[in-house]
C-alpha positions in Angstrom: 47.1 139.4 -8.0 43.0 139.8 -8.0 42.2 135.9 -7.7 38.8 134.5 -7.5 39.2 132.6 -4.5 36.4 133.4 -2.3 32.9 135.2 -3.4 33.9 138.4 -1.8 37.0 138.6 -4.3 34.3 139.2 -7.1 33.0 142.3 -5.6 37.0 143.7 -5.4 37.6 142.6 -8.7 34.4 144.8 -10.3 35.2 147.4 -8.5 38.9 147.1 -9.7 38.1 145.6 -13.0 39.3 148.6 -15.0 42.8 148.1 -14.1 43.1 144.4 -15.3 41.1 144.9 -18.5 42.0 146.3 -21.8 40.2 149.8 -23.2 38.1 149.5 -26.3 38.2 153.7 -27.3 35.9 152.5 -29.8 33.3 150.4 -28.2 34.0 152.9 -24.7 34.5 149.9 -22.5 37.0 147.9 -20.8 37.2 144.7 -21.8 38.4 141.1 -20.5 38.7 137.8 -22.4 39.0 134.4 -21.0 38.2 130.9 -21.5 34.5 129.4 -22.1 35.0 125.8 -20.7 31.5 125.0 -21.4 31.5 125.7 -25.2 35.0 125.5 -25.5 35.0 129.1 -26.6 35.6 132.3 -25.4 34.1 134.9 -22.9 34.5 138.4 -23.6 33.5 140.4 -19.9 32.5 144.1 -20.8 32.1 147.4 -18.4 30.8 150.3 -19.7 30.3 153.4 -17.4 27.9 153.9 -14.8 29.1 150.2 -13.3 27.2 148.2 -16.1 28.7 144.9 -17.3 28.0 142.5 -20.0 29.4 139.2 -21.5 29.4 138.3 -24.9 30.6 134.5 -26.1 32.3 133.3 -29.3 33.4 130.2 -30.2 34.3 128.2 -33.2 30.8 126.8 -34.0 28.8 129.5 -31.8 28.5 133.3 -31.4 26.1 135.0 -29.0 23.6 136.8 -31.0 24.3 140.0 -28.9 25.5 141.0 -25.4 24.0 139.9 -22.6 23.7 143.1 -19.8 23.6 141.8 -16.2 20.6 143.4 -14.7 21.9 142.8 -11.6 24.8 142.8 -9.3 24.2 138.5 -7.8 23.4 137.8 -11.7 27.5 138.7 -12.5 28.8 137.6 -9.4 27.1 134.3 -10.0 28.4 134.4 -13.6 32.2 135.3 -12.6 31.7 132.6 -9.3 31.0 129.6 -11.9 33.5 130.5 -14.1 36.0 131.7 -11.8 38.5 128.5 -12.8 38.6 130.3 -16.8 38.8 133.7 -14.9 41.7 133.2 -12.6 43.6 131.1 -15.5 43.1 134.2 -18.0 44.3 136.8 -15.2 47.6 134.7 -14.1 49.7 135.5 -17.5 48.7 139.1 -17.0 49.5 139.7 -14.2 52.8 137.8 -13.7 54.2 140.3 -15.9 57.6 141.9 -14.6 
């Protein structure tokens, strides 16, 4: 199971993260939802080819106005680090699977 339990986990989970997301054939991207504590919404984590990522939020009184690209590799890994409690809680059904 691809926990976030350490900040090096994050990097083996990006580089992984097609194989625990879902494909959008018509967006073109793997996708990953999972819990926004904060707004007490959802997080929708995209990857598109060529290693870019975004994250979109939506909620029941909120909506991000559009998808917010990370520029930068620290900018998702701090992202993912903050909210690695939603993260890991979203992977465990998925994964436990049989």
């Amino acid at each position: 199971m691809m926990l976030i339990k350490k900040k090096t986990d994050i990097t083996f989970i990006l580089e992984n993260f097609n194989s625990l997301a879902q494909w959008d054939a018509s967006g073109e991207k793997f996708y990953f939802v999972f819990a926004d504590r904060k707004r007490g919404g959802q997080w929708t984590l995209m990857s598109y080819p060529e290693d870019r990522f975004s994250i979109h939020g939506l909620g029941q009184d909120y909506m991000d106005a559009a998808e917010y690209f990370f520029e930068e590799q620290n900018q998702i890994h701090s992202f993912l680090w903050e909210n690695r409690a939603a993260f890991n809680a979203a992977l465990k059904p998925s994964t436990m699977c049989s």
